[in-house]
GUKE-260568 format. One record per residue (C-alpha): residue number from 1; residue in three letters; chain; x, y, z. Coordinates in Angstrom, 3 decimals. Last residue first. Layout:
N
<lumkol NUM "ALA" "A" <X Y Z>>
...
***
This chain:
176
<lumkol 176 "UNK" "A" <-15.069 37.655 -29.912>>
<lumkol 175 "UNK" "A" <-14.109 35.990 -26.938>>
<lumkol 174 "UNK" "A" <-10.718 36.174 -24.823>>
<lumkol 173 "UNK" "A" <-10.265 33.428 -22.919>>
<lumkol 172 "UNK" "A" <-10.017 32.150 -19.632>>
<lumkol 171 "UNK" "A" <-9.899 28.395 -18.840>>
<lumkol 170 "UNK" "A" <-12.012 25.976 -17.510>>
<lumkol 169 "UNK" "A" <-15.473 27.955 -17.593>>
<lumkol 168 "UNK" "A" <-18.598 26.112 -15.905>>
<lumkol 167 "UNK" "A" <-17.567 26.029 -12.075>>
<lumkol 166 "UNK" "A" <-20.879 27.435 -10.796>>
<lumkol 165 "UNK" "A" <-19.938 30.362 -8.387>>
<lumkol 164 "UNK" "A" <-23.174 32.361 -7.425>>
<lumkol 163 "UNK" "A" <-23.006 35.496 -8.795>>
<lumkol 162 "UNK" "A" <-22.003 38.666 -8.440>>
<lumkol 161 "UNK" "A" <-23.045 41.752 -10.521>>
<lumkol 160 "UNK" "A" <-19.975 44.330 -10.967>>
<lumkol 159 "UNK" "A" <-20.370 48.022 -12.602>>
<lumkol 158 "UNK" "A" <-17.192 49.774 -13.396>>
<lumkol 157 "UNK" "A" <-17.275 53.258 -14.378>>
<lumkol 156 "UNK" "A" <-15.089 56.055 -15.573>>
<lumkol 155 "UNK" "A" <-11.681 54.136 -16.248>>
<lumkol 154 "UNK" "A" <-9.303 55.445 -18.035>>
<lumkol 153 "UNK" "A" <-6.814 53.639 -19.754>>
<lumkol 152 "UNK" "A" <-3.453 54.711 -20.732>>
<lumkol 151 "UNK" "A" <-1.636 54.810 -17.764>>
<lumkol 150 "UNK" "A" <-3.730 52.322 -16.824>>
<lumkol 149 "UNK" "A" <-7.299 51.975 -15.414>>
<lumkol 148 "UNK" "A" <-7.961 51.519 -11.104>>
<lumkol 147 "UNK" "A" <-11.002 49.649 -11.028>>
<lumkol 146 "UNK" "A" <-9.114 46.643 -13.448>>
<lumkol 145 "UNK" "A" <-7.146 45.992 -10.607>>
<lumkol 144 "UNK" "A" <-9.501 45.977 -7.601>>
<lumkol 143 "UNK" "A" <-11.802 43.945 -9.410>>
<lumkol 142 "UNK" "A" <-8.706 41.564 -10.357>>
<lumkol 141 "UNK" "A" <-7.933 41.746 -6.427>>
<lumkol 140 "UNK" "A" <-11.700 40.691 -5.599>>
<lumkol 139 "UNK" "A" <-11.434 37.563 -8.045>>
<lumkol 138 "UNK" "A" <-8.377 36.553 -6.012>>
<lumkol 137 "UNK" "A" <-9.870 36.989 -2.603>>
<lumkol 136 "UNK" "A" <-13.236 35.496 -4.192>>
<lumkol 135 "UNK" "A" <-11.636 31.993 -5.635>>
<lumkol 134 "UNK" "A" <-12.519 31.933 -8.977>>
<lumkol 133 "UNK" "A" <-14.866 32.895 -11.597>>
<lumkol 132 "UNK" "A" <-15.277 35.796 -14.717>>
<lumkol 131 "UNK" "A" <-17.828 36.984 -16.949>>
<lumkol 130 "UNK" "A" <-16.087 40.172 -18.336>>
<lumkol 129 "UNK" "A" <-17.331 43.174 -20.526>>
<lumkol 128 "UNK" "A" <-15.417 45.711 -21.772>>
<lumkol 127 "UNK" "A" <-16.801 48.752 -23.085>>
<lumkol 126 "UNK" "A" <-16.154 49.939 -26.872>>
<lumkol 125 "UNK" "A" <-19.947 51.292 -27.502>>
<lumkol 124 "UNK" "A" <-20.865 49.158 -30.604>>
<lumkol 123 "UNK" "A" <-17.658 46.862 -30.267>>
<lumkol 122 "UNK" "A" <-18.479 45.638 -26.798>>
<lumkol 121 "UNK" "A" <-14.589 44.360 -26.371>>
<lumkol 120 "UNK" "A" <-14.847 40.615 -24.817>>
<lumkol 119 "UNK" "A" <-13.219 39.109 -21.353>>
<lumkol 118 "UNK" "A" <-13.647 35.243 -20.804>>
<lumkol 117 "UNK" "A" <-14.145 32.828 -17.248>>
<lumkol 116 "UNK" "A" <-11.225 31.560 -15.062>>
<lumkol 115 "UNK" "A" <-9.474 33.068 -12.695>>
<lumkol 114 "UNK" "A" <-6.069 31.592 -11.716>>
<lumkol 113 "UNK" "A" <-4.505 34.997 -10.134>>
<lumkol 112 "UNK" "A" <-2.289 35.077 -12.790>>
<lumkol 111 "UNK" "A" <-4.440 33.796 -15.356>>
<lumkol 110 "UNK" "A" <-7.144 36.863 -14.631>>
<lumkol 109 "UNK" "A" <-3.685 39.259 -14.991>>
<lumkol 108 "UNK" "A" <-2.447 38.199 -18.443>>
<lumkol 107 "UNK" "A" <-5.986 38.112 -19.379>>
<lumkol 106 "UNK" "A" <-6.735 41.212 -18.119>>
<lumkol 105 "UNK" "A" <-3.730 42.159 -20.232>>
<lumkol 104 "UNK" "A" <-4.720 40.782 -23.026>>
<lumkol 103 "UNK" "A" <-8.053 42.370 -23.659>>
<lumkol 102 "UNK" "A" <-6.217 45.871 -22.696>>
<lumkol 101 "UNK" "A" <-4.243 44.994 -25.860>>
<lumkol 100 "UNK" "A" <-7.074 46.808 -28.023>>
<lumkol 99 "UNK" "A" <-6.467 50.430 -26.666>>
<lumkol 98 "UNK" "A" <-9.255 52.313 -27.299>>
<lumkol 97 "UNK" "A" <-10.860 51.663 -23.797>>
<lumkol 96 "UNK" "A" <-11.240 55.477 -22.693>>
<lumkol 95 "UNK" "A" <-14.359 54.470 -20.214>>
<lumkol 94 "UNK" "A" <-16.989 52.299 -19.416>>
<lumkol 93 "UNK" "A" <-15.798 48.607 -17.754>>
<lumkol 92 "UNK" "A" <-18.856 45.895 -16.913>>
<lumkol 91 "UNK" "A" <-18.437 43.024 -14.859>>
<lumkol 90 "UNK" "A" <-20.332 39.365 -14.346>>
<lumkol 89 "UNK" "A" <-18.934 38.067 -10.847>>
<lumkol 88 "UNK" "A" <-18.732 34.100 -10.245>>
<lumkol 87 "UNK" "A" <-17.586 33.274 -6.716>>
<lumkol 86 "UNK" "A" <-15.223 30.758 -4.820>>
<lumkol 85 "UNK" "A" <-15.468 30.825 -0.881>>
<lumkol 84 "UNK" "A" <-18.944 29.515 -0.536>>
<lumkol 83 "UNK" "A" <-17.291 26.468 -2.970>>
<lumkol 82 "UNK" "A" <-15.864 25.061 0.246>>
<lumkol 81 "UNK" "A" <-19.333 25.185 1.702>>
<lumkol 80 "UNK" "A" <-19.779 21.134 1.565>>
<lumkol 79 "UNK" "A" <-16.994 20.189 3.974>>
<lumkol 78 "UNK" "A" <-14.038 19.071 2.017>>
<lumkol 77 "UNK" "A" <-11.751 22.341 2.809>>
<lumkol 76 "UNK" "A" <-13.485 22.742 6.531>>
<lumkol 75 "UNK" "A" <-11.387 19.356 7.437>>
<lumkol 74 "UNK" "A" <-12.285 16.159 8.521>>
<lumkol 73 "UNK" "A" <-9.134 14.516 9.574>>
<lumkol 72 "UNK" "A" <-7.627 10.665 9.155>>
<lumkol 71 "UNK" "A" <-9.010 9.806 5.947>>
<lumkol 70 "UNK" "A" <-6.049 11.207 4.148>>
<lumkol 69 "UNK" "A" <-3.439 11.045 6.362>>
<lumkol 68 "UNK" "A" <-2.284 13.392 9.179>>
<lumkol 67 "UNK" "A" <-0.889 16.841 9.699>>
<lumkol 66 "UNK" "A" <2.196 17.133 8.538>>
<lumkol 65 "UNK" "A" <3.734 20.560 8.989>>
<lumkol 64 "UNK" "A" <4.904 22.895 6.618>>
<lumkol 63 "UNK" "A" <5.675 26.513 7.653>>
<lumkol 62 "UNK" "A" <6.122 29.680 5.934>>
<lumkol 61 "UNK" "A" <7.623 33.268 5.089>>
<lumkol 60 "UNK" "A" <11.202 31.350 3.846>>
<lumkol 59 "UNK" "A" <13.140 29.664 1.138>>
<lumkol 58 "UNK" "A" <10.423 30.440 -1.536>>
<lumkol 57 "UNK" "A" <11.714 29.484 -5.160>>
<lumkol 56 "UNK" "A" <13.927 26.104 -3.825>>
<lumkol 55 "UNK" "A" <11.444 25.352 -0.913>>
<lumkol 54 "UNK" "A" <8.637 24.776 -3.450>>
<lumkol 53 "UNK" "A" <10.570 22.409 -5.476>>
<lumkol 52 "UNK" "A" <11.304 20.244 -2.339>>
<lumkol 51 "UNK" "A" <8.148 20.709 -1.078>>
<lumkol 50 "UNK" "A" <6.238 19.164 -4.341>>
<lumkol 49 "UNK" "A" <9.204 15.964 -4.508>>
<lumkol 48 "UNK" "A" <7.931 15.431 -0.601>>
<lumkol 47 "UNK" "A" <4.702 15.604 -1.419>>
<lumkol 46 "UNK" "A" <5.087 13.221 -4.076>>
<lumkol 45 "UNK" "A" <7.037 10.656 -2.039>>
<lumkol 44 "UNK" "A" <4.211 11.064 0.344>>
<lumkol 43 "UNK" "A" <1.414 9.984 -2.177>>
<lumkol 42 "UNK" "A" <-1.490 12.472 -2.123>>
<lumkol 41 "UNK" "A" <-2.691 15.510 -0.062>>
<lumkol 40 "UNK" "A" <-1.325 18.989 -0.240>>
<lumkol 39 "UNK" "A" <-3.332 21.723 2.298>>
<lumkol 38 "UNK" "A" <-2.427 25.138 1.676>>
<lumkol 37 "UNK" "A" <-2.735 28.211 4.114>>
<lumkol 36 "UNK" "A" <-2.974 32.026 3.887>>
<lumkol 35 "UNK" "A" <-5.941 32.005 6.231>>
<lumkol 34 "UNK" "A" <-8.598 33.769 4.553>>
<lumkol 33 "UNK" "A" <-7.301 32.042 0.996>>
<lumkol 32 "UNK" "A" <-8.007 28.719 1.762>>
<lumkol 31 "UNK" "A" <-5.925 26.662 -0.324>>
<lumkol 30 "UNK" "A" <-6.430 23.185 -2.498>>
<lumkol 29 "UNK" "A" <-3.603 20.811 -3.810>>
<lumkol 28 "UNK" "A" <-4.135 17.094 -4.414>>
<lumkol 27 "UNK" "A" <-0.834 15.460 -5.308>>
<lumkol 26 "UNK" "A" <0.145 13.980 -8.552>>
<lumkol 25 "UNK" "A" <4.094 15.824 -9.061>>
<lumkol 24 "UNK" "A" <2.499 18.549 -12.131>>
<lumkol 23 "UNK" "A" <-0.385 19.204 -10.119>>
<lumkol 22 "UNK" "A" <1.362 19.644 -6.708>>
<lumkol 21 "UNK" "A" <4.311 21.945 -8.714>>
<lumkol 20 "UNK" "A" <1.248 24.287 -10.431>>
<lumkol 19 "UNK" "A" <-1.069 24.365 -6.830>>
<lumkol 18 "UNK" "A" <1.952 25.797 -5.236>>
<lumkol 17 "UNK" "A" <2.950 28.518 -8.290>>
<lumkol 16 "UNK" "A" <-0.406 29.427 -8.334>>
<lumkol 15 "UNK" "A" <-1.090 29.646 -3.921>>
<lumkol 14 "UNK" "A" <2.350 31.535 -3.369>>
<lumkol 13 "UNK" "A" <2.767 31.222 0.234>>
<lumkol 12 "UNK" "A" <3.257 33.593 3.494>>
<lumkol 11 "UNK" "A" <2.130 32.184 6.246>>
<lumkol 10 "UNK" "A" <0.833 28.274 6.108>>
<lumkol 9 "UNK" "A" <1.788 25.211 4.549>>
<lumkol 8 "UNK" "A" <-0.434 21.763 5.329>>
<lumkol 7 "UNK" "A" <0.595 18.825 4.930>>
<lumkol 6 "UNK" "A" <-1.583 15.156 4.424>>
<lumkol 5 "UNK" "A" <0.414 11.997 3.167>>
<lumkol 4 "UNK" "A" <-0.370 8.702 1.733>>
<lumkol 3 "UNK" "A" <1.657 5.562 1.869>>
<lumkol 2 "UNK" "A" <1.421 4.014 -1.030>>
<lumkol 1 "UNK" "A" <0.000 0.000 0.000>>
***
């Protein structure tokens, strides 16, 4: 029988580069935001391979601790409102949007932050529109983001419906 592992890293972590290294070495990644902590589950060889890498970007700002195997501990991660902390928002930008790459980098930025969902230019009045999902604390910095314009963007109004987080987009894209 693998032996399987349960850690959790807390403090000051990186939650895409962390949840890119577990995915790529097997292991089960998922982070809770409010508290700055990580939980990796899988095969402790793989754990071990996903800390190692870790620990050679981020040498410090956190802890790792083991805290039991899988099936050992109920935790608030696998309890049925984990997706209360993920949201869908629908968002509307009005303002001096002539400049086409703004599409791309709100995509740069929504990837970043591991947002999924699409971004499109309204070409009859040239706002940009966004249906985007994630985990809120992420999808609340893009907000903050795209609320403040560029250097050579200027925002006059933002409007933002939320919505109840529903998983459908696996990617984000830029539509036509």
């Amino acid at each position: 029988m693998v032996e399987q592992k349960r850690i959790e890293i807390s403090g000051k972590i990186n939650p895409a580069f962390l949840l890119k290294i577990a995915k790529r070495n097997n292991v089960n990644g998922y982070i809770i935001l409010q508290s700055n902590t990580a939980i990796l589950e899988g095969k402790g060889s793989d754990i071990d391979n996903t800390l190692n890498l870790y620990k050679k970007r981020y040498k410090e700002g956190y802890t790792a601790k083991e805290t039991g195997y899988i099936g050992d501990i109920v935790d608030l991660i696998k309890a049925k409102d984990y997706k209360d902390i993920r949201i869908q928002a629908y968002i509307s930008i009005m303002g001096h949007l002539e400049n086409k790459s703004y599409e791309n980098l709100i995509k740069r930025f929504a990837e970043e932050y591991m947002i999924k969902g699409w971004v499109k230019r309204d070409n009859e009045n040239g706002n940009i529109n966004l249906k985007i999902e994630g985990q809120k604390d992420l999808v609340e910095k893009l907000i903050d983001w795209l609320k403040g314009g560029t250097a050579k963007i200027n925002i006059f109004d933002i409007k933002i419906i939320y919505q109840k987080y529903t998983g459908d987009f696996k990617e984000f894209y830029i539509s036509d």
